[in-house]
N, C-alpha and C positions, 0 to 999 in steps of 0.2 A: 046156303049158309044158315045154319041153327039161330033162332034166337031165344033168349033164357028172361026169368022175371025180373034180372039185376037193374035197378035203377041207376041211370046216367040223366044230369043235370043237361038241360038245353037253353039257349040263350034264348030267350022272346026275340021274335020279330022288331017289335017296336023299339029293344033295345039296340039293335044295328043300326049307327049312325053313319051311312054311307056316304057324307058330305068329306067325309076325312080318311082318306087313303089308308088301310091299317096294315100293318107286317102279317102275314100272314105265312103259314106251315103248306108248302104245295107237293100233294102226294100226288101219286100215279099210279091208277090202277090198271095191269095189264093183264088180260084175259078174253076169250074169244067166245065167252059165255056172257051175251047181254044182260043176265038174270043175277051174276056174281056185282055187276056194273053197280047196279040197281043195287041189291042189296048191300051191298060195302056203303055205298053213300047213302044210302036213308039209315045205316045204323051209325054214323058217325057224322052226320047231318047236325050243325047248330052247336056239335064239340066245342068248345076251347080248352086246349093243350098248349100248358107251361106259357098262358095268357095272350095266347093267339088261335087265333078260326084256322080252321082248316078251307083249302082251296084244291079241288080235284083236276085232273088229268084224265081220261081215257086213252087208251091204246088195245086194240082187240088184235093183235099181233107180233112176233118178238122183231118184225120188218119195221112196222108199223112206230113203235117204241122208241126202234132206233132214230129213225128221223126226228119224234118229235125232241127226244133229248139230244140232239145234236142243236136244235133251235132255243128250247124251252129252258131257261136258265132257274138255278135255285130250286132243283128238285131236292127235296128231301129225302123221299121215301119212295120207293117201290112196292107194290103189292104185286109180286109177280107169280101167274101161276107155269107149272112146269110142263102142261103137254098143251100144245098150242095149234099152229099147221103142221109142225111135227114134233114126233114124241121129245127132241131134245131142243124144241125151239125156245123153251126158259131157262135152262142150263146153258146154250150157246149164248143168248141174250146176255146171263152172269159174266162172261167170259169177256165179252163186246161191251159191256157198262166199264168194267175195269181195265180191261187192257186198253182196245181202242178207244174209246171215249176220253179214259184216263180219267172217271168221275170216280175217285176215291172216297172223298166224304159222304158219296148218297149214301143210305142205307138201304137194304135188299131184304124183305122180307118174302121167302117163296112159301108159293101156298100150292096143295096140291090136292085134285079130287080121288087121286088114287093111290093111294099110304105105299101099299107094296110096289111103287113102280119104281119110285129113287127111294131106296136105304137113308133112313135121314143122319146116321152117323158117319157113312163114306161123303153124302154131301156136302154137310158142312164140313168134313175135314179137307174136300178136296176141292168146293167150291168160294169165294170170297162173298158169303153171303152170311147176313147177320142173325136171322131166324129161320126155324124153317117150321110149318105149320102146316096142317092138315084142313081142310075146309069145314071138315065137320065138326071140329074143336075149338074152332073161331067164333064162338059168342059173342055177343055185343061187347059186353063186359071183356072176355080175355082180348078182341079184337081193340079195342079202345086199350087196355095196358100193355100190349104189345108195339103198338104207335107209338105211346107213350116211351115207353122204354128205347124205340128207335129213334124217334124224336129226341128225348134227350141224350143220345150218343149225337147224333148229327150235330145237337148244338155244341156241345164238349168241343168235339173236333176241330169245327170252326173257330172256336176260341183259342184253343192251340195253333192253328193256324193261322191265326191271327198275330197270335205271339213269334211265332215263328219265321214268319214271312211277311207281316207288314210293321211298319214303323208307329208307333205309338204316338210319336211328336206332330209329323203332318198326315199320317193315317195314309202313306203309300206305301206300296210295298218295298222291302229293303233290298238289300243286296242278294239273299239265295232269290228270294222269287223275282227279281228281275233276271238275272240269270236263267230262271225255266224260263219265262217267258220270252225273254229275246232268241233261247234254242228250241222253245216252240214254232214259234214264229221264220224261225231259219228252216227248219226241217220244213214248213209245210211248204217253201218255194214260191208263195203266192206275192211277196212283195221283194222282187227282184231289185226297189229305185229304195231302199230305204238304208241308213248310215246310224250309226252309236256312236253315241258324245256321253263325254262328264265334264259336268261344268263343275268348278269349283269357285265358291264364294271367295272374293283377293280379302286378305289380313281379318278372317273370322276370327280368328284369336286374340284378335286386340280389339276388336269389338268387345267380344266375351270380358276382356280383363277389365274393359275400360269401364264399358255399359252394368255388367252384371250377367250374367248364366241368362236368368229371366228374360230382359231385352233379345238377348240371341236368340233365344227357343222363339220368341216373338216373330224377328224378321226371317227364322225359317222356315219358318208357319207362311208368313206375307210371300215369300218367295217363293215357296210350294204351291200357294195359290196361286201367283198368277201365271208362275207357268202352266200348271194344268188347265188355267181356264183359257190363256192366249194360244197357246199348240193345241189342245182339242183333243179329241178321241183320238184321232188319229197318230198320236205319238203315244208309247208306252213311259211314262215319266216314272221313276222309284228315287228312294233317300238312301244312297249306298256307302255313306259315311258321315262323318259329323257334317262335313258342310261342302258335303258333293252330293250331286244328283246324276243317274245314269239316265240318259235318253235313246230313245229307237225310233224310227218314224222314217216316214219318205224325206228324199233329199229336199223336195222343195221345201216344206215345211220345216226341217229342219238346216234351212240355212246358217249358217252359223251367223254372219250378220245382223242377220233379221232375230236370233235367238239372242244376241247380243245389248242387240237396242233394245231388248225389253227391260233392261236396268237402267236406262237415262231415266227414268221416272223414278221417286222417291217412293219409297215404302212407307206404307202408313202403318203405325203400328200403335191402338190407343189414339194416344195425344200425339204423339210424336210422328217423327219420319225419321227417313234416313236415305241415303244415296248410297249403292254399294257398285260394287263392278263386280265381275266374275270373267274365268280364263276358261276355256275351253279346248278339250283333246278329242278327234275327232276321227273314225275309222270306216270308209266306204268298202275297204275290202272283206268283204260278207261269204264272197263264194268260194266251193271247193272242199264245201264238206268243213266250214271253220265252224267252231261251235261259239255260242255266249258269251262262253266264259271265256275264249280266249280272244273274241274280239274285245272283248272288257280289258284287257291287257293291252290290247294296243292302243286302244281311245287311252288308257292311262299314261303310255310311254308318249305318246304325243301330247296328253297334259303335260306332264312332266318338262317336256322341252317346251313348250308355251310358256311355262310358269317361269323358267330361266329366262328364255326370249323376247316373249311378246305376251308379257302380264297384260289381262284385260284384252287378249287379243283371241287368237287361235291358232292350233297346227292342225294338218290335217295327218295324221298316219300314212306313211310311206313303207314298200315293202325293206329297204332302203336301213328305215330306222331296227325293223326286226332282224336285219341282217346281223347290225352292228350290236345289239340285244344278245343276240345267240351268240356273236363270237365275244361277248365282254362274260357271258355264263361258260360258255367253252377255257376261255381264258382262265378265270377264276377257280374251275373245276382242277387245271395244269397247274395252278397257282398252288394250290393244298398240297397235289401230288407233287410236286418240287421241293414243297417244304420235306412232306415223309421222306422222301428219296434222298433228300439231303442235295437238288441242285442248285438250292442259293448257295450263295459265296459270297467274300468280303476282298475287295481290292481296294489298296491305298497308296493316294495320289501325295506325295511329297509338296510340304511348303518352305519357301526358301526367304531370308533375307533379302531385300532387294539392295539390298545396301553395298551387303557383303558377299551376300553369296549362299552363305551358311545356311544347312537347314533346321527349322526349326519347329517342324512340324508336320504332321501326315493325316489326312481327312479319310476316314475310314465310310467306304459310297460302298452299297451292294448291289449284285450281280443276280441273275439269273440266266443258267445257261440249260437249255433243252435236249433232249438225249440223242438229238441228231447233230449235235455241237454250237447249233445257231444259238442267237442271245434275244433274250424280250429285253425291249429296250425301258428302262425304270420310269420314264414320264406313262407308259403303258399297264406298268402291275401292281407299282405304287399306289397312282390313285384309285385302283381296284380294291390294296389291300388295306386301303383309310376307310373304303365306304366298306366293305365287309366286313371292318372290326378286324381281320388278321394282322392289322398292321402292331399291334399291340406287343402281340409276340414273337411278331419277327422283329419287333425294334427291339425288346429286349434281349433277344439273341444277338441281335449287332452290336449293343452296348457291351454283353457279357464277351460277345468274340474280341471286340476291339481292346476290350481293356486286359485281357489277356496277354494279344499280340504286343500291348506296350511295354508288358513286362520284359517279354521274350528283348526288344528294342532298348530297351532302357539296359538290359545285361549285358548288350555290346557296350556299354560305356555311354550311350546317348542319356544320360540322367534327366536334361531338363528337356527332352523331346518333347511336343506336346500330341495329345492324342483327341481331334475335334470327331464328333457322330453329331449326322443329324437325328432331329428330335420331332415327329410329325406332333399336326397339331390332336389327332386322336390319342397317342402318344399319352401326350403333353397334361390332356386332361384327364386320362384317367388316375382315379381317383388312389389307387395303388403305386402311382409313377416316385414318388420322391422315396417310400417303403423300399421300392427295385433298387431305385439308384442305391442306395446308401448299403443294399444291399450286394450290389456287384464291387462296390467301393472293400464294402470286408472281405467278401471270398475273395480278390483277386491280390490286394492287400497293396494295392497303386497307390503312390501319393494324388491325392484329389486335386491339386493343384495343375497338376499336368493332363488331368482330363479337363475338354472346353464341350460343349454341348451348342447345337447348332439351333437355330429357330428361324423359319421366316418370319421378314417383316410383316405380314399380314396377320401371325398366331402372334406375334408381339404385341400388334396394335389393338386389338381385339379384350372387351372383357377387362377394361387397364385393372380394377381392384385386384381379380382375380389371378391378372399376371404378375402386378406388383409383389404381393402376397409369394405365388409359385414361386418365383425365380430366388426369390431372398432364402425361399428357404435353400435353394439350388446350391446360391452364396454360401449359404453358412455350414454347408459341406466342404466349402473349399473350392468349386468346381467354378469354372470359368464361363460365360455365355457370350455367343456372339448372336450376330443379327444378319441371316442369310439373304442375300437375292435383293441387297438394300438397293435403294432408290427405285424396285419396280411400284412398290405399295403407295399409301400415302398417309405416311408416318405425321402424326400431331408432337412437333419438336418437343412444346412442354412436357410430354408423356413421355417421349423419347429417355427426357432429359432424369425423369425419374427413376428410368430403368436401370437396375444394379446389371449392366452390362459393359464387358469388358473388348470387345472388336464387331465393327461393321465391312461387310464383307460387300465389295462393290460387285454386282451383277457383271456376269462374263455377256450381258449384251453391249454395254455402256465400255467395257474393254476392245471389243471387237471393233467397234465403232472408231477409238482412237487412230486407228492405221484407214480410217476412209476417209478421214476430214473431213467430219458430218459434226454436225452441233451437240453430241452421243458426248464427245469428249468436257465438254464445258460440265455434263452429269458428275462423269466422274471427279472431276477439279471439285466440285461443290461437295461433293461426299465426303472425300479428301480432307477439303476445308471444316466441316460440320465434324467430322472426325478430331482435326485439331483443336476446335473450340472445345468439345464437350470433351480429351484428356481422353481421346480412344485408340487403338490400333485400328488402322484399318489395312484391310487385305484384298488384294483382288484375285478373282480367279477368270482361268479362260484364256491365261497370258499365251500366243501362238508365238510369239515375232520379238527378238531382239531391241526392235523399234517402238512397240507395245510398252516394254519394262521400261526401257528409257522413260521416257515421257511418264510414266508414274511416278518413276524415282524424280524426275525433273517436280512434279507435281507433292510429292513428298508423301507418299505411299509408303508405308512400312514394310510389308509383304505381298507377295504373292505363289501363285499357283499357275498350273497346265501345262499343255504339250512341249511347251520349251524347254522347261525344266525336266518332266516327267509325265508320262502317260500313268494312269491308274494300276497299279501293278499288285501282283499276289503277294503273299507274303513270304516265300520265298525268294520272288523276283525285285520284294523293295529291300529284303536283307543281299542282295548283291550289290544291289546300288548303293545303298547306304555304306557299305564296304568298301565299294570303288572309290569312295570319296573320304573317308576315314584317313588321318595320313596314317604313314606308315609306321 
């Protein structure tokens, strides 16, 4: 290699204080010429680039090379030359840094003694290399701005990758790059005993609200640390959401117990502490070709039921729970396709006097039936279609169907019929719900008095401002409210008592119960009763048995509902019935 008069700054000797570990730029030069060794390092000898020494490497082979970068961490840079033990042994080397290795960020600058032997426009077009450079053009001076120029790419990258894949707050890496790392780590087969967990921190958000932002980012700093420092190298630890951490690691170490009791100690954070717990979801099934990312899915779906179950506890993932996983996605995908196909449907269950007899109203329930004739049963699709948001507009289609069919009802002569729809609590809340109502109230042109809207007790009790508020406006449509599935909740009476509601609707468990002479009955008596104090109708549903009605009427029930009277019928099949009983 050429050297020219260009002056380069060198650091004195006496100025290297060796007592203190310094960061340091680590190249590697790779070439099978001792003389290119030599001369690279004595003309960039005593350098400082972008405020760090330089630190060399040798390698006199593209065999040689590979081993040490599979060992040597934090290479920078490459100086690689192109004809080696054979003419394509730095070109296949390019190929083995990037593919195998998977060393993206190094930089690759190839040097060659022979200009015509690689084309340098086919090779940098067709190789992943960042220079390419002839030996005899490598001056000190262009050899030093060429480093330079590699060096700072190397750094950039870093720093993007920094961004990109670790966490800024505890400086671990996030969510994508635990993800490489856990399918790095699966693909190489070497740690066949090892499980992935997410712990999640119990009520981080009331911390947050209570403490301040501030304090939080503190204790997840504190709790960052001491996992990393009590699991060790040997777990792969990352921050894969606000206040969840993914883990990987052999089983022993990653006992879930033992990962658990590391929170009986307080977190010191400043001046302060704190005590927190955390739940844990937990997935050993690793083999068969799973990837990261979708055992990350299952450590999640076993949080998930931990955080229902056994807050501050753990599950471990079952194939069991993925079973149930795929067919609630299976389901939900049938779920959409029913709606475009038009297989939901609305059938209504008649309610009668229990007085008289008379009826005086019909509860409009939906159906879903499948193209092979069988029925999903609605404790099944419903709560499918609350938590996916569909329920929004299929409730509106049940409100606009029902209020229809009460017209078509009310033109036989039944005028004060009433016409009740339940009301889910997603429903209930969105922000649109009382705009709809008032809106299916015009286009269908019902008097609002004969429409009643359903709620369970638990969206009743829940939120009282917010319900007080909702319902009044409900009232001042005209429309009537009852309170579904009463006595399973646990309704607060003063709150009750404030509710603009018009009928409590006894649970058809506490019905069923009356024909066993089980203490079920004394329920209904007290609903009954609470019903007469607070000036409400109440209605029971689920009535099977002659014996059943008795006894409510004895107890002083107003109405009721079920198979005695009437199974849930289509609308064609409740305009017979209603006809059969019409006189003549």
């Amino acid at each position: 290699m050429q050297t020219d008069s260009d002056t380069l700054h060198f650091l004195d000797d006496e100025s290297i204080d060796t007592s203190v570990k310094e960061a340091v730029w680590r190249l590697m030069v790779v070439d099978d010429e001792p003389d290119v060794h030599r001369a690279t390092t004595f003309a960039l000898a005593g350098i400082r680039i972008l405020g760090r020494p330089l630190q060399f490497l040798h390698a006199y082979s593209a065999a040689e090379a590979t081993t040490m970068l599979q060992s040597e961490p934090d290479v920078a840079v490459v100086l690689l030359d192109v004809v080696m033990e054979h003419e394509n042994a730095g070109l296949a080397l390019v190929k083995t840094i990037r593919q195998t290795l998977k060393l993206t960020d190094l930089r690759i600058i190839l040097r060659t003694g022979q200009p015509g032997y690689a084309p340098e426009i086919e090779t940098i077009h067709d190789f992943d290399i960042n220079d390419y450079k002839t030996k005899s053009e490598l001056t000190r001076t262009k050899l030093y701005a060429t480093v330079t120029a590699a060096l700072r790419a190397y750094e950039q990258i870093r720093k993007l990758d920094e961004l990109a894949f670790y966490d800024r707050l505890s400086s671990l890496p996030n969510r994508n790059k635990f993800v490489d790392l856990s399918e790095e780590r699966l693909r190489s087969g070497s740690y066949p005993d090892d499980v992935i967990a997410i712990l999640d921190l119990d009520d981080f958000a009331e911390i947050n609200d209570a403490l301040g932002h501030q304090q939080g980012d503190r204790l997840l700093q504190a709790v960052a640390d001491r996992l990393k420092l009590e699991l060790g190298p040997a777990v792969i630890l990352a921050r894969i959401g606000g206040d969840t951490f993914g883990l990987m690691g052999p089983r022993s170490v990653m006992d879930p117990a033992t990962v658990l009791s590391l929170f009986r100690k307080p977190f010191v954070m400043q001046d302060d502490s704190m005590v927190v717990t955390s739940t844990m979801g937990i997935t050993s099934i690793l083999g068969d070709g799973i990837s990261g990312r979708d055992a990350l899915k299952d450590a999640n779906i076993a949080l998930k039921r931990a955080k229902k179950s056994r807050r501050g506890g753990f599950v471990m993932f079952s194939a069991e729970m993925g079973s149930d996983i795929r067919e609630r996605v299976r389901l939900l995908q049938s779920l959409r396709s029913a709606v475009e196909s038009e297989r939901l449907f609305i059938v209504y269950q008649p309610q009668v006097n229990l007085g008289t007899g008379a009826v005086v109203g019909v509860e409009a329930l939906i159906r879903w039936r499948n193209e092979d004739g069988s029925f999903v049963p609605p404790d099944r699709f419903i709560p499918l279609a609350e938590a996916s948001g569909m329920i929004v507009a299929i409730g509106d289609w049940v409100l606009r169907m029902a209020c229809h069919e009460l017209v078509r009802l009310q033109a036989m002569g039944l005028a004060d019929l009433r016409m009740s729809v339940n009301v889910s609590q997603i429903q209930f809340r969105h922000p649109d719900f009382i705009e709809k109502l008032n809106a299916a109230l015009i286009d269908t042109r019902i008097n609002p008095k004969c429409l009643e809207l359903e709620i369970t007790e638990s969206v009743a009790m829940e939120d009282p401002g917010f319900m007080l508020d909702t319902l009044n406006l409900v009232r001042e449509l005209g429309i009537s409210i009852a309170i579904d599935d009463f006595g399973t909740g646990y309704s607060s009476l003063s709150h009750l008592r404030e509710l603009p509601i018009d009928r409590l609707k006894i649970d058809r468990a506490f019905v069923t119960e009356l024909s066993q002479r089980v203490s079920g009955g004394h329920i209904a008596s007290m609903v009954i009763e609470l019903g007469r104090n607070l000036n409400l109708t109440v209605i029971a549903e689920g009535i099977e048995e002659e014996a059943q009605a008795a006894t409510l009427r004895e107890m002083g029930c107003h109405e009721g509902q079920g198979y005695l009277y009437a199974k849930p019928l289509t609308a064609n099949q409740l305009k017979e019935w209603l006809e059969a009983r019409l006189p003549s």
